[in-house]
PDB file of N, CA, C and O in Angstrom:
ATOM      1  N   UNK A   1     -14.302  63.959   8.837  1.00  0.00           N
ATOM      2  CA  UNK A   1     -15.327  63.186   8.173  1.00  0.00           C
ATOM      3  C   UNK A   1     -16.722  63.721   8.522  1.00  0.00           C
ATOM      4  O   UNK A   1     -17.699  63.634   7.778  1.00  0.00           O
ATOM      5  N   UNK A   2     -16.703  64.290   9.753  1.00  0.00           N
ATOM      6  CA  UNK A   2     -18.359  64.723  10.222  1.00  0.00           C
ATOM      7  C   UNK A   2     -18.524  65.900   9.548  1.00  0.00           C
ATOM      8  O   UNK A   2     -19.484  65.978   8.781  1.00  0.00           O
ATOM      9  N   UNK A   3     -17.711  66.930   9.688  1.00  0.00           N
ATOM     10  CA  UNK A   3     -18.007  68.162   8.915  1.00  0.00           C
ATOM     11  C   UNK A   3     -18.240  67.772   7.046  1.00  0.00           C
ATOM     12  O   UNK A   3     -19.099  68.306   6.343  1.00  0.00           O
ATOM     13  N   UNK A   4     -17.514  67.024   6.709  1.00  0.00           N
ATOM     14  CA  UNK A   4     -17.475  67.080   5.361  1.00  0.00           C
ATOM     15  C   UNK A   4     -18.898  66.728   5.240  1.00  0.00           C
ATOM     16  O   UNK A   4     -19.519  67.490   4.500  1.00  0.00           O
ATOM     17  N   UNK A   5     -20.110  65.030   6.186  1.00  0.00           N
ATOM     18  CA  UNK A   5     -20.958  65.075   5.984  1.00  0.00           C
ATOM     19  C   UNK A   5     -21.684  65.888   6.281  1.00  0.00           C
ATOM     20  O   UNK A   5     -22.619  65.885   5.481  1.00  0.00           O
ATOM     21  N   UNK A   6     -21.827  66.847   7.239  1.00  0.00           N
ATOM     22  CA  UNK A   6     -22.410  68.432   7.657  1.00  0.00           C
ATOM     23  C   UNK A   6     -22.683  69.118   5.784  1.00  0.00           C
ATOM     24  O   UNK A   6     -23.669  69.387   5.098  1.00  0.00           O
ATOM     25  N   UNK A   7     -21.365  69.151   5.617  1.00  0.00           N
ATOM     26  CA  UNK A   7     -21.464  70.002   4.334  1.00  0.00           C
ATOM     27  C   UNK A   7     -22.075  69.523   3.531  1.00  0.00           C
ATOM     28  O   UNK A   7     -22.962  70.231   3.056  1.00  0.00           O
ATOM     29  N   UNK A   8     -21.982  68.698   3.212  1.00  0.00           N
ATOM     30  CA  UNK A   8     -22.698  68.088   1.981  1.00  0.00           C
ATOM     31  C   UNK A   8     -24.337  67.692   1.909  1.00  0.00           C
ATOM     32  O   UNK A   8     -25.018  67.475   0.906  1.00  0.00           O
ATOM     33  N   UNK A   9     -24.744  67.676   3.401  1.00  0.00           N
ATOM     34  CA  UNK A   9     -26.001  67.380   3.497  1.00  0.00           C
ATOM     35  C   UNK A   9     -26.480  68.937   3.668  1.00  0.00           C
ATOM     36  O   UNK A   9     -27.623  69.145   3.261  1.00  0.00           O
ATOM     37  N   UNK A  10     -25.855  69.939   4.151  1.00  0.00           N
ATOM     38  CA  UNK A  10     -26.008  71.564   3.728  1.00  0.00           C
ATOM     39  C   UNK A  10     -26.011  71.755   2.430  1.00  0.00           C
ATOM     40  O   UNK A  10     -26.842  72.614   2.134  1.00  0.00           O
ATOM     41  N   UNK A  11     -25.483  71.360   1.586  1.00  0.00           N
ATOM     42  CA  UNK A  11     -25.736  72.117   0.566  1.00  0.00           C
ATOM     43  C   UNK A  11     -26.616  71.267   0.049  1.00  0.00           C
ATOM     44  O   UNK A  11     -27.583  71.684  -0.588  1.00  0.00           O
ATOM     45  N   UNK A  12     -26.373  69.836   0.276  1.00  0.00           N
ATOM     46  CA  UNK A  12     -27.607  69.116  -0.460  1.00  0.00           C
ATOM     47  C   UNK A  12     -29.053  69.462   0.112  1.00  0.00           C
ATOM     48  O   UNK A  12     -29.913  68.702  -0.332  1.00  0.00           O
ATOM     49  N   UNK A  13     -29.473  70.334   0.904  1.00  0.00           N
ATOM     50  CA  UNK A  13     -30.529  70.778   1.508  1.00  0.00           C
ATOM     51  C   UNK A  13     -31.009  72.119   0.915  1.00  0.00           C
ATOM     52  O   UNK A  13     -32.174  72.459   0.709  1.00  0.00           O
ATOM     53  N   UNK A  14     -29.562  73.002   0.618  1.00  0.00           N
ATOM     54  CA  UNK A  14     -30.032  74.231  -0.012  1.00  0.00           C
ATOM     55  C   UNK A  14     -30.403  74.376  -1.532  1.00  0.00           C
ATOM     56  O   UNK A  14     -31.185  75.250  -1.907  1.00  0.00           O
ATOM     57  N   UNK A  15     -29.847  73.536  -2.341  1.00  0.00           N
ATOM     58  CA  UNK A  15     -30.416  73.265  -3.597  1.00  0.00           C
ATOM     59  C   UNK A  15     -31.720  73.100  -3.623  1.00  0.00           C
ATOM     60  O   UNK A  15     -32.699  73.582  -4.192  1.00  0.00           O
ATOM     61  N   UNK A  16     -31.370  71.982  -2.565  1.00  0.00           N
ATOM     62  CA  UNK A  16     -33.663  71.077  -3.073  1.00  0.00           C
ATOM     63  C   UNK A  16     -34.153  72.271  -2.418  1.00  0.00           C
ATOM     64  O   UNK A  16     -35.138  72.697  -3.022  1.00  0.00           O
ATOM     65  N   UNK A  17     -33.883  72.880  -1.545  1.00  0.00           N
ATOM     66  CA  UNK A  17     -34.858  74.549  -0.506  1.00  0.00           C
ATOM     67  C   UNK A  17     -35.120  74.807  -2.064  1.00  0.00           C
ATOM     68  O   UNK A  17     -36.211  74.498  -2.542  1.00  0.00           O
ATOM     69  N   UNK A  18     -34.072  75.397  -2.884  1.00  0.00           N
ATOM     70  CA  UNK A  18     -33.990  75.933  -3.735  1.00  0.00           C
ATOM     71  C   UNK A  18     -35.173  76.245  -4.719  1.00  0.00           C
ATOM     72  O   UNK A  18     -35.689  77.337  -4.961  1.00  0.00           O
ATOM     73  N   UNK A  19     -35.472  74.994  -5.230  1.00  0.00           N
ATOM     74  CA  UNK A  19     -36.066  74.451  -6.321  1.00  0.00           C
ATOM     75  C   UNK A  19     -37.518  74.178  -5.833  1.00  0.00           C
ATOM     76  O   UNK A  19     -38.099  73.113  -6.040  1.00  0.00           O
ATOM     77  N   UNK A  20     -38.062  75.263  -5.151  1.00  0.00           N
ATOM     78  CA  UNK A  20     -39.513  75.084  -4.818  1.00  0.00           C
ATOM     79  C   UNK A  20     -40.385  75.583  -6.474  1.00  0.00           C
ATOM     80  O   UNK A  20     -39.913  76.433  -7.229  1.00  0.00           O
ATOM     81  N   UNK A  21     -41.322  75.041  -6.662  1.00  0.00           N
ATOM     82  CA  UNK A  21     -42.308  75.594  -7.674  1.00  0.00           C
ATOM     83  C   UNK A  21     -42.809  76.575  -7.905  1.00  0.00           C
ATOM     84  O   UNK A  21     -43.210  77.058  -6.846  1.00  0.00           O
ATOM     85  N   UNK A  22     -43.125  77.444  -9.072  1.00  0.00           N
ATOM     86  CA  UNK A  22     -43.638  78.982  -8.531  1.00  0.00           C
ATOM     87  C   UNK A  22     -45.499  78.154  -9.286  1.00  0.00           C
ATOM     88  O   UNK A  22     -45.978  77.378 -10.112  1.00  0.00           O
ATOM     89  N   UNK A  23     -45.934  79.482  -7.757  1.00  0.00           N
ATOM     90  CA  UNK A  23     -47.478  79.173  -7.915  1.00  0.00           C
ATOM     91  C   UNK A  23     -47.977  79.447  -9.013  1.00  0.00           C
ATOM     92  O   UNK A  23     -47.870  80.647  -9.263  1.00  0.00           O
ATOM     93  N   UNK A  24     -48.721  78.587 -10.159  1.00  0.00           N
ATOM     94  CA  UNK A  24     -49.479  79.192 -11.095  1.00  0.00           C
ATOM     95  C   UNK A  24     -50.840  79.874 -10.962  1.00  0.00           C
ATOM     96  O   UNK A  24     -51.613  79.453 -10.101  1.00  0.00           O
ATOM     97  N   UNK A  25     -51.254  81.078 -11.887  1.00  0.00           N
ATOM     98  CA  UNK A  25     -52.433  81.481 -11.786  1.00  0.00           C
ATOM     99  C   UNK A  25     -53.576  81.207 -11.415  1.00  0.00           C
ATOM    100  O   UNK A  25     -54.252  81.989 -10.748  1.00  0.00           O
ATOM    101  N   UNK A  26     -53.965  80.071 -11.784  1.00  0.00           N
ATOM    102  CA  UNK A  26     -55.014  79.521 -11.638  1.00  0.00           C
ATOM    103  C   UNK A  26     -55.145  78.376  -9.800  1.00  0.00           C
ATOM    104  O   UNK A  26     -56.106  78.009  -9.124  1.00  0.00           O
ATOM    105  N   UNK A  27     -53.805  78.220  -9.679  1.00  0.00           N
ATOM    106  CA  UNK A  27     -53.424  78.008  -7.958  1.00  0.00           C
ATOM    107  C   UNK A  27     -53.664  79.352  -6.947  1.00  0.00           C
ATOM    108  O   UNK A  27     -53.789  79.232  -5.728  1.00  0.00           O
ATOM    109  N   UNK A  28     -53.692  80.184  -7.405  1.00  0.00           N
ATOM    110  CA  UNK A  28     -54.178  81.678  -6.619  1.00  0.00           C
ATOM    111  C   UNK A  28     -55.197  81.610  -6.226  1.00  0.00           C
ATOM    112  O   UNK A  28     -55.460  82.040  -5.103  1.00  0.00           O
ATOM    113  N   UNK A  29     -56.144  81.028  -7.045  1.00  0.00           N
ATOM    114  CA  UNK A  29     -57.874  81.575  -6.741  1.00  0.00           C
ATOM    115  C   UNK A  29     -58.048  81.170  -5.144  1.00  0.00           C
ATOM    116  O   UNK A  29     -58.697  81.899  -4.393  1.00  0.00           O
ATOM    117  N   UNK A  30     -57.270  79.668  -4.579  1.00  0.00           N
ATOM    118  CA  UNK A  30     -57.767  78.957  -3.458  1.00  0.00           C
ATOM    119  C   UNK A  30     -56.962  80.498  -2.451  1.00  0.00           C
ATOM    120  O   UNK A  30     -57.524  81.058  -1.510  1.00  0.00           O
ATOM    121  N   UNK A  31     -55.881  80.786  -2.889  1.00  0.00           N
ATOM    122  CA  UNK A  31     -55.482  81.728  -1.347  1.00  0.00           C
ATOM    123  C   UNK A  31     -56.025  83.191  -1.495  1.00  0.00           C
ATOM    124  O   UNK A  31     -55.561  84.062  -0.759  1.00  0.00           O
ATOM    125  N   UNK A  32     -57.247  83.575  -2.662  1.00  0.00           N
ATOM    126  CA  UNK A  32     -57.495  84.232  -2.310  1.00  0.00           C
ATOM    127  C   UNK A  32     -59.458  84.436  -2.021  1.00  0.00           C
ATOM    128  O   UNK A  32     -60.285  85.087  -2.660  1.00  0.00           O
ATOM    129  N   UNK A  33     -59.601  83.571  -0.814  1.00  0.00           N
ATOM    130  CA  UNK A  33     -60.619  83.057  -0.377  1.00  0.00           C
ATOM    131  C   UNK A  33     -60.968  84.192   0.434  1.00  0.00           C
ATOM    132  O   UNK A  33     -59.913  84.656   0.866  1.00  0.00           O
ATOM    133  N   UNK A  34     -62.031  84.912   0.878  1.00  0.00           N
ATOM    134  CA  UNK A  34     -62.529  85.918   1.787  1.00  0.00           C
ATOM    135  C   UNK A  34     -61.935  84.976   3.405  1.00  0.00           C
ATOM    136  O   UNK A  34     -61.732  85.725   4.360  1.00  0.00           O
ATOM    137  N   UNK A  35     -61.810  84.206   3.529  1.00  0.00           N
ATOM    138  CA  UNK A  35     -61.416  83.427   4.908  1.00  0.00           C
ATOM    139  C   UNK A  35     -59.860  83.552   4.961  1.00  0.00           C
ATOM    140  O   UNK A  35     -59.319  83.665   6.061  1.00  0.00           O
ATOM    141  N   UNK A  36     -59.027  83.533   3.668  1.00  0.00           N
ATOM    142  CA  UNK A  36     -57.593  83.515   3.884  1.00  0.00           C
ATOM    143  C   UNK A  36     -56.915  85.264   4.295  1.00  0.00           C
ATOM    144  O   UNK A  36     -55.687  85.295   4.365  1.00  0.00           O
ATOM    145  N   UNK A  37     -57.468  86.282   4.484  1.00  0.00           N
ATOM    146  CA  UNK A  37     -57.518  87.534   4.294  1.00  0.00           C
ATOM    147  C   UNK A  37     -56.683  87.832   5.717  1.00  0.00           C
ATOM    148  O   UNK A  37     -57.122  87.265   6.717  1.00  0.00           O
ATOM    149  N   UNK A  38     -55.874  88.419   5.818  1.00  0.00           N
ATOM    150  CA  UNK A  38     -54.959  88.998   6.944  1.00  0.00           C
ATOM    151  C   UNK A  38     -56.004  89.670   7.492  1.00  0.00           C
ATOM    152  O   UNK A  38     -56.120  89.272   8.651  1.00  0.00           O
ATOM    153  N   UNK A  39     -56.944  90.612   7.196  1.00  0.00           N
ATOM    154  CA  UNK A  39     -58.105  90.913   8.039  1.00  0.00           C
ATOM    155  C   UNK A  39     -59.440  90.632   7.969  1.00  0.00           C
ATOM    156  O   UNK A  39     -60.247  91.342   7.368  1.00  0.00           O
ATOM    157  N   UNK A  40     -59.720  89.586   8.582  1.00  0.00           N
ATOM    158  CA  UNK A  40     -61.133  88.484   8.547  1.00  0.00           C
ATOM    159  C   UNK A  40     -62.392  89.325   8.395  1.00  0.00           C
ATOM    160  O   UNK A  40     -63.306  89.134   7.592  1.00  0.00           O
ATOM    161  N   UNK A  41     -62.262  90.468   9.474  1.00  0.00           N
ATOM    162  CA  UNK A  41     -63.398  91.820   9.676  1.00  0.00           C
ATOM    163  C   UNK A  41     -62.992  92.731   9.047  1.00  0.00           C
ATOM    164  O   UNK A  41     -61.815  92.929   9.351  1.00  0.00           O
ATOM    165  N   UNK A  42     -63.327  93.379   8.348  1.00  0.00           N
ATOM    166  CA  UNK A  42     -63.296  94.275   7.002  1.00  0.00           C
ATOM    167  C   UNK A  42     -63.863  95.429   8.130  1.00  0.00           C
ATOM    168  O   UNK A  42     -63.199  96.420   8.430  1.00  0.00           O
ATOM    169  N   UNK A  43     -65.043  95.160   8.631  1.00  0.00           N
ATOM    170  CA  UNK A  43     -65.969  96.291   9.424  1.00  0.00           C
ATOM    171  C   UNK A  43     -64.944  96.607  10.854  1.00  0.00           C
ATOM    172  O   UNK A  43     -65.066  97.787  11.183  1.00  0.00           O
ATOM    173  N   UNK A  44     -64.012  95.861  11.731  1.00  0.00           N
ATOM    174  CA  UNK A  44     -63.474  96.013  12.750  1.00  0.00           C
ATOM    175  C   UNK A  44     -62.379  96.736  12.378  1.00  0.00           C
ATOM    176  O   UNK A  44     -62.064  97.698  13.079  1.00  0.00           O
ATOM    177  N   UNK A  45     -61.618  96.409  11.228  1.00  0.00           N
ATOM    178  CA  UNK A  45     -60.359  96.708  10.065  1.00  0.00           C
ATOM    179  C   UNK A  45     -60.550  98.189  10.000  1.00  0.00           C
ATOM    180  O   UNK A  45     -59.805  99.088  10.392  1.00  0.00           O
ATOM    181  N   UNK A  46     -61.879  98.246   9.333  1.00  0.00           N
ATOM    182  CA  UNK A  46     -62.109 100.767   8.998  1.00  0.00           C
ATOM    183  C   UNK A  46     -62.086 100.653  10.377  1.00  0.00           C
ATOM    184  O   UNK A  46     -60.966 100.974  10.773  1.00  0.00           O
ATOM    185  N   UNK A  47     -62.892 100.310  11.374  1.00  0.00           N
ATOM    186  CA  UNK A  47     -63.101 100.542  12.796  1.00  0.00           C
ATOM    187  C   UNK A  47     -61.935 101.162  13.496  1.00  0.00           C
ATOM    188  O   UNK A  47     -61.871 102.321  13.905  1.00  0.00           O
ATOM    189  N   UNK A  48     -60.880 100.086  13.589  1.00  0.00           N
ATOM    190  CA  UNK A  48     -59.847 100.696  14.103  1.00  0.00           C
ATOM    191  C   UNK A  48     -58.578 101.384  13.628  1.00  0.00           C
ATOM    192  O   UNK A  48     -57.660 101.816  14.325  1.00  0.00           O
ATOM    193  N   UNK A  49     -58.747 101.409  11.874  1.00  0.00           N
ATOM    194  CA  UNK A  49     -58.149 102.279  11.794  1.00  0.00           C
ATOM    195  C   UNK A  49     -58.701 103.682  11.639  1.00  0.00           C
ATOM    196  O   UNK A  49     -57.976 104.672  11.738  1.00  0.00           O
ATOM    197  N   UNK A  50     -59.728 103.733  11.444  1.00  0.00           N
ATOM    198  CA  UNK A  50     -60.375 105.758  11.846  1.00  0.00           C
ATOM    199  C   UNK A  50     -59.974 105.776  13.331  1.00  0.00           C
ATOM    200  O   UNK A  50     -59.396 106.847  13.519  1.00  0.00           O
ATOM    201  N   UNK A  51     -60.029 105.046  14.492  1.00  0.00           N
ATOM    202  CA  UNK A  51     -59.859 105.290  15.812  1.00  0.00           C
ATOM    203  C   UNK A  51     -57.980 105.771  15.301  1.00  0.00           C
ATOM    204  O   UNK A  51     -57.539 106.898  15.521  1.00  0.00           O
ATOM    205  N   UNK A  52     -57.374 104.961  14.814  1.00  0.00           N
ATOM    206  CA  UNK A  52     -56.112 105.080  15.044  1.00  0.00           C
ATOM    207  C   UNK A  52     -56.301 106.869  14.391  1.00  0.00           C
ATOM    208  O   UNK A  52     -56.363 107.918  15.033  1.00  0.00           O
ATOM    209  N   UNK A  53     -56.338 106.699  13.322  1.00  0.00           N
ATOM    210  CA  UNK A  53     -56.151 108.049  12.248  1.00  0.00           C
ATOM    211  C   UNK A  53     -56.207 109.499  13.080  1.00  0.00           C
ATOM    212  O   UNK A  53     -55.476 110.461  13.316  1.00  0.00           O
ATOM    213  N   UNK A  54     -58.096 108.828  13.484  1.00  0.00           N
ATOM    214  CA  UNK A  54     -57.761 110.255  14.619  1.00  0.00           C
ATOM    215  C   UNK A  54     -57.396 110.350  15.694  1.00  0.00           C
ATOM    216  O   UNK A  54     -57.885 111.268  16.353  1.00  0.00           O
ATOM    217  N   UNK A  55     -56.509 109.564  16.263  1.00  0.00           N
ATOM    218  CA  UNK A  55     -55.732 109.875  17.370  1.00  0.00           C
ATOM    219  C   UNK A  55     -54.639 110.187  17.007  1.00  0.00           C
ATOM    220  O   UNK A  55     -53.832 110.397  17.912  1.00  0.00           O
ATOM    221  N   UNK A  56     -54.154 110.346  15.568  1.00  0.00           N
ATOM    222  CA  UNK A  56     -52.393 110.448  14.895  1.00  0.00           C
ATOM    223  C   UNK A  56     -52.921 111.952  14.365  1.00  0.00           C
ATOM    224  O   UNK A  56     -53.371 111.997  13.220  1.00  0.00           O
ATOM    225  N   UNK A  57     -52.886 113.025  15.058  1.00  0.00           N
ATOM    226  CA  UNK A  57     -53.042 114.298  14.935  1.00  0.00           C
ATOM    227  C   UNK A  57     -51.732 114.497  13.370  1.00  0.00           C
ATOM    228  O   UNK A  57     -51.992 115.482  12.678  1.00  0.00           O
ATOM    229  N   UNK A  58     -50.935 113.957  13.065  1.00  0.00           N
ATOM    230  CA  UNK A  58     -50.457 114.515  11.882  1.00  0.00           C
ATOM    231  C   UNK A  58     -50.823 113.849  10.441  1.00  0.00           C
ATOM    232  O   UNK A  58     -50.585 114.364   9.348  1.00  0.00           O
ATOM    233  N   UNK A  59     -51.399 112.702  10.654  1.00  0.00           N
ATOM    234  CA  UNK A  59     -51.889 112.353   9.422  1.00  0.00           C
ATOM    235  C   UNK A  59     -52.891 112.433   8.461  1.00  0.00           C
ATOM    236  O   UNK A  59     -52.935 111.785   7.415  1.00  0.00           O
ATOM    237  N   UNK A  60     -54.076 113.647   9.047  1.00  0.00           N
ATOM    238  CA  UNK A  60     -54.536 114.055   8.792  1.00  0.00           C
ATOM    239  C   UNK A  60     -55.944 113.316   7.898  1.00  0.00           C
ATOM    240  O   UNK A  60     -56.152 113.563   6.711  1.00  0.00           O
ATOM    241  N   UNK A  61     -56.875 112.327   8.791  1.00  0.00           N
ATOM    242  CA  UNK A  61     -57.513 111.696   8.534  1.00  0.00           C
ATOM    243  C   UNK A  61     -57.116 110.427   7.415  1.00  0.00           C
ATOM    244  O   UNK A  61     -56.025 110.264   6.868  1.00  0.00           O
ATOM    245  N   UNK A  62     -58.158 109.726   7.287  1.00  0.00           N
ATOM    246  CA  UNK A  62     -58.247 108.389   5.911  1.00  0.00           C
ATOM    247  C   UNK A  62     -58.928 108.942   5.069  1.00  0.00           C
ATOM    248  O   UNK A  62     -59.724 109.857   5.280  1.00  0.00           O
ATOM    249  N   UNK A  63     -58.612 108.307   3.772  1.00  0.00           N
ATOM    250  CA  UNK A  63     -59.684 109.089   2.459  1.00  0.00           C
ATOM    251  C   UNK A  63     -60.753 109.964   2.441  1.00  0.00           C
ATOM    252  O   UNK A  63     -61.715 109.951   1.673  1.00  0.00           O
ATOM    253  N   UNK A  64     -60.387 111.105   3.797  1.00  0.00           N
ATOM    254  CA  UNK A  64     -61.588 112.235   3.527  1.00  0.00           C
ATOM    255  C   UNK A  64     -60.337 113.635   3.882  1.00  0.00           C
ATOM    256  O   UNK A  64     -59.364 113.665   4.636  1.00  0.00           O
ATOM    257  N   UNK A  65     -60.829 114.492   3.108  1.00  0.00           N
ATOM    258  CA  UNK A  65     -59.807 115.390   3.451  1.00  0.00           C
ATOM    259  C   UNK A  65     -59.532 116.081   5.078  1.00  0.00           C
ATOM    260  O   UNK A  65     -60.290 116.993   5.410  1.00  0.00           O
ATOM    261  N   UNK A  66     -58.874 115.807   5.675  1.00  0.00           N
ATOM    262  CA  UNK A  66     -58.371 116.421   7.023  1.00  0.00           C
ATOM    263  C   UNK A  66     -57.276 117.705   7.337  1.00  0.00           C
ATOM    264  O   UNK A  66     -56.452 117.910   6.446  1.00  0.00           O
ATOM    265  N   UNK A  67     -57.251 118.094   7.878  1.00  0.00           N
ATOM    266  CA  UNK A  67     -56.623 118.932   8.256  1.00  0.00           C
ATOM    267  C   UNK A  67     -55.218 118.618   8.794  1.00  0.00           C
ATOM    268  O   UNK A  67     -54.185 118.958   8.218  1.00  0.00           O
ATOM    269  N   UNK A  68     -55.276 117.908  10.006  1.00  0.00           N
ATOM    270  CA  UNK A  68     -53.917 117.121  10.439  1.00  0.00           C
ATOM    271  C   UNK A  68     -54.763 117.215  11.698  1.00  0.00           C
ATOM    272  O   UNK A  68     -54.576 116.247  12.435  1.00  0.00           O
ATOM    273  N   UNK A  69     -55.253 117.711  11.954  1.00  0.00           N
ATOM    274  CA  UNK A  69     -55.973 117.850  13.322  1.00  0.00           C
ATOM    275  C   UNK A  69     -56.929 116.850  14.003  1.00  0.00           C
ATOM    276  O   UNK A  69     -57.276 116.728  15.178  1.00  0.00           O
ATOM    277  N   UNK A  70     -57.217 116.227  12.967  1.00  0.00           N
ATOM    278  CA  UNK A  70     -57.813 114.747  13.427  1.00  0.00           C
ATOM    279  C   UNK A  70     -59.813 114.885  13.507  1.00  0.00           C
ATOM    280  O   UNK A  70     -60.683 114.073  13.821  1.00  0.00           O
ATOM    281  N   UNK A  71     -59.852 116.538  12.981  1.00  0.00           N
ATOM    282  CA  UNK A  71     -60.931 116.586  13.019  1.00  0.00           C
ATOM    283  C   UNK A  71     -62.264 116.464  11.479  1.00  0.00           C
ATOM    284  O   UNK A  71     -62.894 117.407  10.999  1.00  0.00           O
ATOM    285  N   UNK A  72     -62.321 114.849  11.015  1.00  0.00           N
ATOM    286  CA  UNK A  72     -62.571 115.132   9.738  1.00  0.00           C
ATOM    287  C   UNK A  72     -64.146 115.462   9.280  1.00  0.00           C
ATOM    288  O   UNK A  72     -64.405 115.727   8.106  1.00  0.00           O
TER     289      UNK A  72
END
């Protein structure tokens, strides 16, 4: 009897998971706020990735042409 209610409240859980809403267009504008941004500092963001770039001797700089040498 316990498992059967286990099950049934499992699947009755994965349906409703299921049936979430898809975001409309006009619901976008709020998540894409300069504050919601995976990187808050835009200026710290180039910062550390030129530090990274040129310390990765094979990737050969960010959007300027490099060599691989890290010297751009």
């Amino acid at each position: 009897m316990r498992w059967t209610l286990l099950l049934t409240l499992g699947l009755a859980g994965g349906l409703v998971g299921c049936g979430a809403p898809k975001v409309q267009a006009w619901d976008k504008q709020d998540l894409a706020k300069p504050e919601m941004a995976l990187d808050a500092d835009r200026l710290e963001t180039r910062y550390s990735e030129h530090i990274y770039f040129s310390r990765e001797g094979s990737s050969g700089g960010w959007s300027i042409g490099g060599g691989g040498c890290g010297c751009n």
